[in-house]
C-alpha positions in Angstrom: -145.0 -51.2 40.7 -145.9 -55.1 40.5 -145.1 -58.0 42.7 -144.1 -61.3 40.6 -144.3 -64.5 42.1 -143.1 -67.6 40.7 -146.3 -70.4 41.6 -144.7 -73.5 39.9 -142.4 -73.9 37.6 -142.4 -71.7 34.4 -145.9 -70.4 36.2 -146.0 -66.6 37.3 -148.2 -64.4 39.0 -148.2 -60.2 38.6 -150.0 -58.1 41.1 -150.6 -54.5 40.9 -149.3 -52.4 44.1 -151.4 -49.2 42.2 -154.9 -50.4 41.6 -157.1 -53.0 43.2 -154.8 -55.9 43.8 -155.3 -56.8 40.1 -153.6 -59.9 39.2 -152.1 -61.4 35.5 -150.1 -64.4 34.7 -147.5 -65.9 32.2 -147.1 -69.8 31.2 -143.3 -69.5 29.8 -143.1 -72.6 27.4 -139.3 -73.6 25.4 -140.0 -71.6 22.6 -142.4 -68.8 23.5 -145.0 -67.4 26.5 -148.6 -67.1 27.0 -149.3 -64.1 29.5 -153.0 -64.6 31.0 -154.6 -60.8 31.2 -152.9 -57.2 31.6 -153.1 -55.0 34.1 -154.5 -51.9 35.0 -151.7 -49.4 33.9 -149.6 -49.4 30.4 -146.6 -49.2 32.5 -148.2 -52.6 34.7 -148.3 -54.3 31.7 -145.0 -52.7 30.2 -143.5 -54.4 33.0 -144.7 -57.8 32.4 -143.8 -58.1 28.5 -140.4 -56.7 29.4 -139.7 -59.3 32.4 -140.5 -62.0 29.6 -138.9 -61.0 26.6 -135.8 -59.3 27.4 -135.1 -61.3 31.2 -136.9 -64.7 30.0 -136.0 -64.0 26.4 -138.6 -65.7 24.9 -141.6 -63.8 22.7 -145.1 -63.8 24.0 -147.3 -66.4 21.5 -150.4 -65.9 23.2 -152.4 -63.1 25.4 -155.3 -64.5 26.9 -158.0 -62.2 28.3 -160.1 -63.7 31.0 -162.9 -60.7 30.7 -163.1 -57.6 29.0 -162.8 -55.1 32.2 -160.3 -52.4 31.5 -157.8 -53.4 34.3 -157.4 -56.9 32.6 -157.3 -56.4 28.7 -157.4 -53.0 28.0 -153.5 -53.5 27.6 -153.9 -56.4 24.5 -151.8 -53.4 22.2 -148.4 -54.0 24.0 -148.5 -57.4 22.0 -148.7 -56.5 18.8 -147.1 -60.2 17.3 -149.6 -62.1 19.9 -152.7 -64.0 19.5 -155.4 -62.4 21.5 -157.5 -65.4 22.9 -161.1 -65.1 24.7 -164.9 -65.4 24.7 -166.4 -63.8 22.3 -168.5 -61.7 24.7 -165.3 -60.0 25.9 -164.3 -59.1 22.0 -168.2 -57.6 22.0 -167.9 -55.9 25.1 -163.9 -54.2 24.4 -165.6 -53.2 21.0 -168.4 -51.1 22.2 -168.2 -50.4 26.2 -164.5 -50.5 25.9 -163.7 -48.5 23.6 -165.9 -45.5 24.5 -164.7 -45.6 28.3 -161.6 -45.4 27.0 -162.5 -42.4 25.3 -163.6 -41.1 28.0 -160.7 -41.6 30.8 -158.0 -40.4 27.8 -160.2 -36.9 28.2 -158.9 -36.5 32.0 -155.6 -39.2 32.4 -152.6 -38.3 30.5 -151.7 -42.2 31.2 -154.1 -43.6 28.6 -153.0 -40.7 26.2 -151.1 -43.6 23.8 -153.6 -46.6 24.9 -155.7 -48.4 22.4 -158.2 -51.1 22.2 -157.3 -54.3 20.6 -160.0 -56.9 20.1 -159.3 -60.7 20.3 -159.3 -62.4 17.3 -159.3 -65.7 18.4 -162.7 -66.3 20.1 -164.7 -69.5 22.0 -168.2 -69.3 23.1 -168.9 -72.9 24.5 -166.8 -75.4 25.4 -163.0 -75.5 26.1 -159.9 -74.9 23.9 -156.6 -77.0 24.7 -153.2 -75.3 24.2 -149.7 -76.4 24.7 -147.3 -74.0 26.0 -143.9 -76.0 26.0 -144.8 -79.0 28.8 -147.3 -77.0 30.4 -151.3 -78.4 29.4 -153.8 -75.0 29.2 -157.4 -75.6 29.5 -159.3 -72.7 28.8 -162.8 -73.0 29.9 -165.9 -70.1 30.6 -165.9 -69.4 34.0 -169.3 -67.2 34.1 -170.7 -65.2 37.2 -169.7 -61.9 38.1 -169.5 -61.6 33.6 -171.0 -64.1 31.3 -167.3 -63.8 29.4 -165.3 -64.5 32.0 -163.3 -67.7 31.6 -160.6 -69.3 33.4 -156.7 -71.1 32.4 -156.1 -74.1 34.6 -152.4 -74.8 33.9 -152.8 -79.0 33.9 -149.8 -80.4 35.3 -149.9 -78.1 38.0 -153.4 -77.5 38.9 -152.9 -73.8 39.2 -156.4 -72.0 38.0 -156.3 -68.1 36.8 -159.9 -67.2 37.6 -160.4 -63.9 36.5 -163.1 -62.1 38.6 -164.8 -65.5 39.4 -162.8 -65.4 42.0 -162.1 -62.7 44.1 -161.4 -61.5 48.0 -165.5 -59.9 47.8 -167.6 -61.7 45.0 -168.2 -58.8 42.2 -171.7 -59.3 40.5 -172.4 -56.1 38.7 -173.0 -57.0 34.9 -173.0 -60.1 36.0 -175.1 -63.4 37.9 -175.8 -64.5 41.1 -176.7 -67.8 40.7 -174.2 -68.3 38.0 -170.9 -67.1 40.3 -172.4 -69.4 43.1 -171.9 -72.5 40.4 -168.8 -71.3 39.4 -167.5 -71.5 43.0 -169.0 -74.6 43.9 -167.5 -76.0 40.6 -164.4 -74.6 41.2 -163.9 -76.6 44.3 -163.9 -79.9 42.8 -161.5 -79.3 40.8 -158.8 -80.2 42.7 -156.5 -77.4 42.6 -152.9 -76.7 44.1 -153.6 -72.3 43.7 -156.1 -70.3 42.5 -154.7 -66.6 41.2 -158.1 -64.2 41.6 -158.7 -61.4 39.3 -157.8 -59.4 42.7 -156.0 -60.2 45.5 -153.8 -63.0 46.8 -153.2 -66.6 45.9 -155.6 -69.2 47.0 -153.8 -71.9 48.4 -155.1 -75.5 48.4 -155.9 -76.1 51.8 -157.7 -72.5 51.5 -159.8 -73.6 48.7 -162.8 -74.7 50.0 -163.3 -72.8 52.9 -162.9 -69.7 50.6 -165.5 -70.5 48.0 -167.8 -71.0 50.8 -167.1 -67.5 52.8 -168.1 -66.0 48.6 -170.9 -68.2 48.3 -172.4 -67.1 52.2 -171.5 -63.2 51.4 -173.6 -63.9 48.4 -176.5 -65.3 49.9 -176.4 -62.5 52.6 -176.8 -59.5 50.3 -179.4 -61.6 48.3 -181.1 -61.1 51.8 -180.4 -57.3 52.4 -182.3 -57.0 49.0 -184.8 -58.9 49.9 -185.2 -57.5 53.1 -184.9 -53.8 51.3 -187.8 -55.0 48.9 -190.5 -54.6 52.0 -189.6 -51.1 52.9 -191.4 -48.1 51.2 -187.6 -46.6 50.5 -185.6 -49.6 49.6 -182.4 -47.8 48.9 -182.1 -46.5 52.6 -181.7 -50.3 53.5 -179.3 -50.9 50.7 -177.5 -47.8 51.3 -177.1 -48.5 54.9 -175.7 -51.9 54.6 -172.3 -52.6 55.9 -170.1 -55.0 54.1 -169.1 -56.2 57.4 -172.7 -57.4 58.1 -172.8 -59.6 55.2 -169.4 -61.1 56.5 -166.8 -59.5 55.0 -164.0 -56.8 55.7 -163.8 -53.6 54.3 -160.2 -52.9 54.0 -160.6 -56.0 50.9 -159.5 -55.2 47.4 -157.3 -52.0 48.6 -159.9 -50.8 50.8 -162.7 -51.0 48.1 -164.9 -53.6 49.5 -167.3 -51.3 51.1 -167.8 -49.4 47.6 -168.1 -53.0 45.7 -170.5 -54.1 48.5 -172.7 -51.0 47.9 -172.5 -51.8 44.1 -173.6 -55.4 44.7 -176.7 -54.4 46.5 -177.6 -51.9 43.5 -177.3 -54.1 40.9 -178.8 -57.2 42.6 -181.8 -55.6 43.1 -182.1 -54.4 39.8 -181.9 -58.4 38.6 -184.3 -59.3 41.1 -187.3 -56.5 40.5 -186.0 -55.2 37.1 -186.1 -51.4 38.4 -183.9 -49.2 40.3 -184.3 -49.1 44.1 -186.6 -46.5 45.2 -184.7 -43.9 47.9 -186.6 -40.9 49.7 -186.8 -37.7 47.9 -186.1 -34.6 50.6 -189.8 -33.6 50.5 -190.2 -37.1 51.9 -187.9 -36.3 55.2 -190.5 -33.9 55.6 -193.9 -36.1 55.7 -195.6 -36.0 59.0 
């Protein structure tokens, strides 16, 4: 159901083998935990607070949601007793988008049929908050790009940076920034960092660092490019539609096989921040122009 790895000591890493790669985290400290997002299904998330409490045997002080998507805090109400830490975009964004989409997936999945929204109430906008779990140092710090709430944990002592989606296998922009994502992944680089866990997909080792965040920041300049290119044409949706994520110089079987779907999403939404309208595609009467 989840794979747990163990990063550094008292450090931990849960991926989802059902949706998207999705990654959490936990800080275990003497006296209690801080778990770092949920995951995309209650019985994910179930998973994680039961590894901690009952093999650990310590209670979770702390949830921290990095971004108010559904597959990383949408599962806040397994920890009743926990303070629910983030921006105070992603408590706006669970209280109005968040709830209604879950309104609407209880309608047609059983597996949400107990779920429930449960807002942060400990928020930041600017700045960084300092916690101490045990020995382990947690800086929490925005992290903004493919969300303006999305922050980041770096675990101190050990260099180890939960990103949330600002970092990811194929850069995600939609509600999100260009520009802003780039910065974030040039900051993120001098950071000196041991591991980077992404909102999806594997571990970013150190000596992978660098040569990641630039791969991201080059797919992101290439689709600014398809749009732009797409700008010129009379139909600018038949370029965007048409655009292969391997093109812009990534694979497609990223993210569980997603990529090509996220890539399309990109292009949408990008041109939509450039031009402020959606792109123009053919009607059928236009197939039919001579």
């Amino acid at each position: 159901m989840i794979q747990r790895e163990r990063i550094a000591d008292s450090v931990y890493s849960f991926q989802s083998d059902i949706y998207a790669q999705v990654m959490a985290g936990a800080v275990i400290g003497t006296e209690w935990a801080v778990v770092i997002d949920t995951l995309a299904l209650p019985e994910e998330t179930r998973a994680i607070r039961d590894f901690i409490e009952q093999e650990i045997n310590l209670p979770i002080r702390y949830v921290i949601n990095t971004h108010s998507h559904a597959d990383h805090a949408w599962g806040n109400y397994f920890f009743p007793d926990a303070v629910i830490l983030a921006h105070n975009l992603c408590r706006e964004n669970l209280d109005t988008r968040g709830r209604r989409s879950l309104e609407q997936i209880r309608s047609s999945n059983p597996t949400f049929k107990s779920a429930r929204i449960v807002l942060p109430n400990m928020t930041f906008d600017g700045g960084e908050i300092q916690l101490q779990a045990g020995k382990k140092s947690l800086r929490i710090m925005p992290l903004p790009g493919p969300s303006p709430d999305n922050i980041g944990v770096l675990v101190e002592e050990d260099r180890v940076l939960f990103a949330g989606d600002a970092v990811m296998p194929l850069p995600y922009i939609v509600g999100g920034d260009i520009d802003q994502t780039i910065d974030t992944l040039k900051n993120i680089t001098r950071m000196g960092l041991e591991n980077i866990v992404q909102g999806h997909g594997d571990i970013v080792l150190r000596g992978e660092i660098e040569l990641f965040a630039r791969d991201n920041i080059a797919y992101l300049n290439n689709i600014r490019k398809v749009v732009r290119r797409s700008s010129r044409r009379k139909f600018p949706r038949e370029i965007l539609d048409n655009s292969n994520v391997e093109d812009c110089g990534k694979s497609r079987v990223l993210i569980g096989g997603l990529a090509q779907e996220l890539h399309h999403n990109n292009l949408i939404a990008l041109f939509q921040q450039i031009y402020g309208e959606e792109p123009k595609a053919p009607d059928e009467d236009d197939y039919y122009e001579v």
